[in-house]
N, C-alpha and C positions, 0 to 999 in steps of 0.2 A: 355555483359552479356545477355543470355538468361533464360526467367522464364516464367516455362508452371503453366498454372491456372487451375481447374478443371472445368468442366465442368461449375457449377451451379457460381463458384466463376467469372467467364468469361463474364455470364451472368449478372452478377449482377454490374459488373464494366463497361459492356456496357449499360444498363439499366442507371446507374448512368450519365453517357453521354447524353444518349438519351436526359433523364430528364434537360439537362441544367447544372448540378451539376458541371460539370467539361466540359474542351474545348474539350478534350483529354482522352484516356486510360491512355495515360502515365502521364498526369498530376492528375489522379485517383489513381495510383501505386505510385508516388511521394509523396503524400499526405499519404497514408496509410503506406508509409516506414518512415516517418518522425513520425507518429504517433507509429509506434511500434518503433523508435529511442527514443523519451522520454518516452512510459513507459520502457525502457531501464534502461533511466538514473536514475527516479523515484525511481525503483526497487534498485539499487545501492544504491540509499541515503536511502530506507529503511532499506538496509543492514548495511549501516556505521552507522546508528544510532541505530540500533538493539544491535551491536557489541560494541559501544561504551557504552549504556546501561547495555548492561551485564559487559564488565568490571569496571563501577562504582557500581554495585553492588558486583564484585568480591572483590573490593578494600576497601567498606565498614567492610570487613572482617566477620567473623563469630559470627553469634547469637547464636550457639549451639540448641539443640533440644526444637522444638516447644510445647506449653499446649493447646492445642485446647479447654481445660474446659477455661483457663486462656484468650488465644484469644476472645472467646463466650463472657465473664461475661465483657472485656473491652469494646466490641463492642457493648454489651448492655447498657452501661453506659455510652454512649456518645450520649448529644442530637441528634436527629433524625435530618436527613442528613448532617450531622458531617461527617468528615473523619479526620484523623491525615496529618495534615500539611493543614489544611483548616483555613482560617483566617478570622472572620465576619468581617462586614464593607460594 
């Protein structure tokens, strides 16, 4: 496998060398491919859980149309930093 780096990115991964950071370019490249491998995977599980959130809320079924005067007048009437599904203690 060959991978051209640009200019400044080349520099910046010999610099990193220089500094001690790494033995190696390739062990600089190794490292930074392992690091874009888990936000990879990261990025998936935000996706599975995004996905699966949306279908517990598809599944919760339908509320029919919202009262926004109705919403307002509940949320003012719940002690301050209250939320629904918050339990003191």
């Amino acid at each position: 496998m060959t991978v051209v780096f640009t200019g400044p990115m080349a520099a910046e991964i010999r610099a990193a060398v220089e500094a001690g950071e790494y033995a190696s370019t390739s062990e600089a490249v190794r490292d930074a491919v392992r690091l874009w491998s888990t936000r990879r995977q990261l990025r998936e599980q935000d996706v599975a859980e995004l996905r699966m959130a949306w279908d517990c809320g598809l599944a919760s079924g339908l509320v029919g149309p919202l009262d926004f005067s109705d919403l307002r007048r509940d949320a003012r009437a719940r002690p301050a930093g209250k939320s629904d599904g918050e339990h003191g203690g």
